[in-house]
Legacy VTK file of the C-alpha trace (Angstrom):
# vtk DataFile Version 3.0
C-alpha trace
ASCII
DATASET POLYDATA
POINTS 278 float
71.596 104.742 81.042
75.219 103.883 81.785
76.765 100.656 80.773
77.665 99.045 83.762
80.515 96.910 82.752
81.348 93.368 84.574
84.694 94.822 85.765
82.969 97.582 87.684
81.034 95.662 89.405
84.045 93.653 90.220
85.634 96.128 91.849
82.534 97.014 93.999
82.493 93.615 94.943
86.355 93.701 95.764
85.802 97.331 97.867
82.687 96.217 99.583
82.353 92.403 100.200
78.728 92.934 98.908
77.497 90.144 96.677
78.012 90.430 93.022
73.847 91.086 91.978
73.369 93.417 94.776
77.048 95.314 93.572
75.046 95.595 90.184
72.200 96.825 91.417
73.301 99.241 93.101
75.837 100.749 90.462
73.236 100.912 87.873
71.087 103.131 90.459
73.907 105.212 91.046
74.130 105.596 87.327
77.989 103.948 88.003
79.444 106.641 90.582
81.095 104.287 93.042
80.839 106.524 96.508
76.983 106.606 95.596
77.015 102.753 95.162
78.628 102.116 98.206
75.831 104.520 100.346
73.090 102.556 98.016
74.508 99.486 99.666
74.684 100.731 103.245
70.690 102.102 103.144
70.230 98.783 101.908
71.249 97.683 105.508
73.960 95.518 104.295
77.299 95.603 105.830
80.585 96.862 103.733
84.560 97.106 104.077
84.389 100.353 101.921
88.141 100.928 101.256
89.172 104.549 102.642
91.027 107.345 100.311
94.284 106.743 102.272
93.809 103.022 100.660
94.981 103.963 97.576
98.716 102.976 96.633
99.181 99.838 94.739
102.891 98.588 96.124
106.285 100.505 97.043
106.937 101.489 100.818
105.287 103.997 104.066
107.653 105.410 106.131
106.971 107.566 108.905
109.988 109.482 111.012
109.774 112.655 113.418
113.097 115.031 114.280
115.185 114.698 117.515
112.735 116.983 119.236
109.754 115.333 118.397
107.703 118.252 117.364
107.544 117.438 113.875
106.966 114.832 111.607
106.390 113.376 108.327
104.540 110.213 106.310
106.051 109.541 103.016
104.833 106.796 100.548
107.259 105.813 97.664
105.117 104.280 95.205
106.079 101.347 92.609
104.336 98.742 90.633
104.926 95.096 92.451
106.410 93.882 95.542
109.314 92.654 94.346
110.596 96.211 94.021
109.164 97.032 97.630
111.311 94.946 99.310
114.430 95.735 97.283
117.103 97.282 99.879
117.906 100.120 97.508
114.548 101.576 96.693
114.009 101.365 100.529
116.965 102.999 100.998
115.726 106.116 98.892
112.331 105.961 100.480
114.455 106.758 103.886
116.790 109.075 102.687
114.045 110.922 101.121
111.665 111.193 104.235
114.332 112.233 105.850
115.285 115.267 103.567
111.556 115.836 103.695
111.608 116.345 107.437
115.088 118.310 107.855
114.084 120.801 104.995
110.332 121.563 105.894
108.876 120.209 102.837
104.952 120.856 102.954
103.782 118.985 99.430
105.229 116.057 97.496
106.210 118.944 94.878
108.690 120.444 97.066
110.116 117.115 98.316
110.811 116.089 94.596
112.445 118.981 94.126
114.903 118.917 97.106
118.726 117.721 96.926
119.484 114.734 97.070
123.403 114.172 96.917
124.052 116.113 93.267
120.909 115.481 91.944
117.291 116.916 92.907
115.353 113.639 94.545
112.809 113.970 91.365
115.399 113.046 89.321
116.407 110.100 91.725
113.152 108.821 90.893
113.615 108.979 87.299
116.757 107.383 87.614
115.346 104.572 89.734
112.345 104.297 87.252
115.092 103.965 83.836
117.125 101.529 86.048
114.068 99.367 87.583
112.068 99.751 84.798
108.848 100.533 86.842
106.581 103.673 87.534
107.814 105.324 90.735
106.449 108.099 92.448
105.723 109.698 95.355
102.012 108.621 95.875
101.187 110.045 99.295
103.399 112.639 101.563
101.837 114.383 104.991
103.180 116.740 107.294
102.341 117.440 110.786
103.460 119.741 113.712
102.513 119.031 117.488
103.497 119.780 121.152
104.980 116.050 120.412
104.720 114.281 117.386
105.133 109.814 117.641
105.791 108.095 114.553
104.944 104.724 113.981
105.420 102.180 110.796
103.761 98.592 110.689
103.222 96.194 108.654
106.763 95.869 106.611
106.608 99.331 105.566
102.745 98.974 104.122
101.442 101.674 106.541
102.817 104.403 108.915
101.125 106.487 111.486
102.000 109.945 113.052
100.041 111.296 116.390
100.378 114.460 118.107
99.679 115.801 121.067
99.536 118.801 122.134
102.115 118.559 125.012
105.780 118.331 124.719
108.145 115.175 124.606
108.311 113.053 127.364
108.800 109.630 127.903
105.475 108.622 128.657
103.667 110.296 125.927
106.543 108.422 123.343
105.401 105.145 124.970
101.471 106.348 124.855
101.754 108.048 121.434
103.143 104.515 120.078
100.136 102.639 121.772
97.736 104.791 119.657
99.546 104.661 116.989
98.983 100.931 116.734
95.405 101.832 117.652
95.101 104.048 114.545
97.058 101.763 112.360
94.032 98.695 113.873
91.259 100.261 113.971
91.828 103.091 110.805
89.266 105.745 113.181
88.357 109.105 110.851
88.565 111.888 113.184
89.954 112.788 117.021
86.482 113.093 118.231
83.248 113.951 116.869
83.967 117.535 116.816
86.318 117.205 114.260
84.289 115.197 111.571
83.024 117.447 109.049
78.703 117.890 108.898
78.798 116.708 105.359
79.501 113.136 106.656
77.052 113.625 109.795
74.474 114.519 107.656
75.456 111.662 105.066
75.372 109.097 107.990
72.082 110.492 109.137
70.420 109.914 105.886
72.103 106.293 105.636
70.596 105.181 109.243
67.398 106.276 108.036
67.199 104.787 104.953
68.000 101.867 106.309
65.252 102.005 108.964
62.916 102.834 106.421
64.100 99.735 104.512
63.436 97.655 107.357
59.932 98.813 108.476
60.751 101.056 111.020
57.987 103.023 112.356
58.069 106.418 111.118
57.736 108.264 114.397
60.954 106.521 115.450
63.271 106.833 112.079
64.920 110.097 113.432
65.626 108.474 117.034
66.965 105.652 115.463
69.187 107.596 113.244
70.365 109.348 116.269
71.492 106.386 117.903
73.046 104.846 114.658
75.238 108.231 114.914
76.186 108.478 117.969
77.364 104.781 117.186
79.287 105.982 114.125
80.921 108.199 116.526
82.023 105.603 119.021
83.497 103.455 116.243
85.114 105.426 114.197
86.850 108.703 116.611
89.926 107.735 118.086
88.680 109.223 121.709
85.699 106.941 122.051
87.097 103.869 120.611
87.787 101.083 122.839
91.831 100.508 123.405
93.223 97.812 121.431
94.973 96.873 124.948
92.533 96.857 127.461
88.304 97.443 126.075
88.042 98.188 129.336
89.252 101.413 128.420
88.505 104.005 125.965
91.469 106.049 124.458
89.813 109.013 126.265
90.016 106.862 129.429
93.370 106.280 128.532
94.647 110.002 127.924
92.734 110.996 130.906
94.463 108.683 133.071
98.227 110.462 132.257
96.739 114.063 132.618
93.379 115.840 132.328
94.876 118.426 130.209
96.601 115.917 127.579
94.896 116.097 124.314
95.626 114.467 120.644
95.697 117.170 118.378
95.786 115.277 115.291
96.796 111.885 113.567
97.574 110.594 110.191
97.442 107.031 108.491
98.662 106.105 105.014
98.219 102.770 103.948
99.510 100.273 100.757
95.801 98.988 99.619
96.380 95.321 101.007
LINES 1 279
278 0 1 2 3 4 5 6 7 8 9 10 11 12 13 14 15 16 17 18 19 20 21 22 23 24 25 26 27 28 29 30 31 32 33 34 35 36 37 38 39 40 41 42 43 44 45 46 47 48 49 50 51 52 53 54 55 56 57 58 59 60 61 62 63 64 65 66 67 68 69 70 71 72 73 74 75 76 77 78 79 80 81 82 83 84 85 86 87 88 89 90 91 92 93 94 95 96 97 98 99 100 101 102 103 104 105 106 107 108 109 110 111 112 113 114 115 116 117 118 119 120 121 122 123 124 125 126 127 128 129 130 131 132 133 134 135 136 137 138 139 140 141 142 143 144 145 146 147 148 149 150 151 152 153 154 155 156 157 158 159 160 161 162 163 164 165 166 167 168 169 170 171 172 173 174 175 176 177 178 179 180 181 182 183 184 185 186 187 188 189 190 191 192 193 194 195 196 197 198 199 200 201 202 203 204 205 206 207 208 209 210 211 212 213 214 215 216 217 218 219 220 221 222 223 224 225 226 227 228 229 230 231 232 233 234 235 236 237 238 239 240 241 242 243 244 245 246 247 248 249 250 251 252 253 254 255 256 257 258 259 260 261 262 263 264 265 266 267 268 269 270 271 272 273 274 275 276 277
């Protein structure tokens, strides 16, 4: 059996909300392995704030900044150990000058950012400077590309999270104005996919097993588990894809609704969010 150490369930307790007994129960049936304790908890029926991979940097900055022609952009996430050096003017400074490198030269992986100019020096090395001056562990934690017809960035939060959305028509004013709005819709409401087309059956077929589970836990009768697992999908869907989720400015609305509205043909292609775990 796996020693399931106080500190680990801590940190369930910390991801989740769950209580601290029910955190240790369910890591010591999922023999320890977090994701596993985390679906243990949701068949269980009980409600969790499961942190999300893009959750994952500790402190430093999240910029997000597209070119003049707003067909490309890029998310970059400087990385350092407290939030003293966060704030500090000069390693913001870098964090900016580096994005923008990023975007001008095409870089498509943190690997080839760190190895672009930056003044005399390659911007890897900039970080190595900054970490001998600072005296903290820098890096670059999280860096994403994307293309579109017209591609909105968006930063919030003092620098702690950055979104880009693209559509897949070309600049205008309006879709600026609209690709901001859901921007701030992403950055609220932290949606996984565009629509349910675009979420991968692994995690259909994991939320299907979690709805009935948790039927199952609470009595269900059998000849209705798979209709109520249908509906606890479909509300999965509405929730968490951008399209069906209500707007942040008017739940009147859906984001659908909302897009629809402007043009029948206007589509988001794709989004990105990277968060500071806060």
């Amino acid at each position: 059996m796996v020693e399931i150490t106080a500190s680990a369930v801590n940190k369930l307790r910390q991801q989740t909300g769950a209580g601290l007994m029910d955190c240790k129960k369910a890591l010591i049936e999922s023999e320890g392995d977090f994701e596993k304790a985390i679906d243990y908890l949701r068949k269980k029926g009980q409600k969790v704030s499961a942190l999300r991979s893009d959750r994952e940097a500790k402190e430093g900055v999240v910029l997000a900044v597209a070119n003049d022609a707003m067909d490309e952009g890029v998310i970059l996430n400087l990385s350092c150990e407290t939030d003293f050096v966060a704030k500090n003017e000069e390693f913001i400074s870098v964090a900016k000058k580096a994005a923008q490198i990023a975007l001008e030269n095409k870089a498509a992986s943190a690997e080839d950012l760190s190895s672009l100019s930056y003044d005399n020096i390659t911007i890897g090395e900039k970080i190595t400077e900054m970490v001998g001056k600072i005296g903290e562990k820098i890096e670059i934690r999280r860096f994403e590309r994307m293309k579109g017809g017209c591609v909105v960035p968006y930063i919030h939060s003092n620098n702690r999270l950055a979104v880009l959305v693209a559509f897949n028509q070309s600049k205008s004013d309006i879709l600026i104005n609209t690709g901001k709005d859901l921007a701030m819709q992403v950055a609220a409401m932290n949606p996984i996919a565009v629509d349910q087309n675009t979420i991968s059956q692994n995690v259909i077929d994991r939320e299907l097993d979690i709805a009935r589970e948790k039927a199952k836990a609470e009595g269900k009768p059998e000849a209705m588990i798979d209709k109520i697992a249908a509906g606890a999908l479909q509300k999965y869907f509405k929730e968490n894809t951008l399209l069906s989720q209500e707007f942040v400015k008017d739940n009147k609305k859906t984001i659908a609704d909302v897009l629809k509205a402007i043009d029948k043909d206007l589509k988001v292609s794709d989004f990105k969010r990277v968060s500071l775990s806060i």
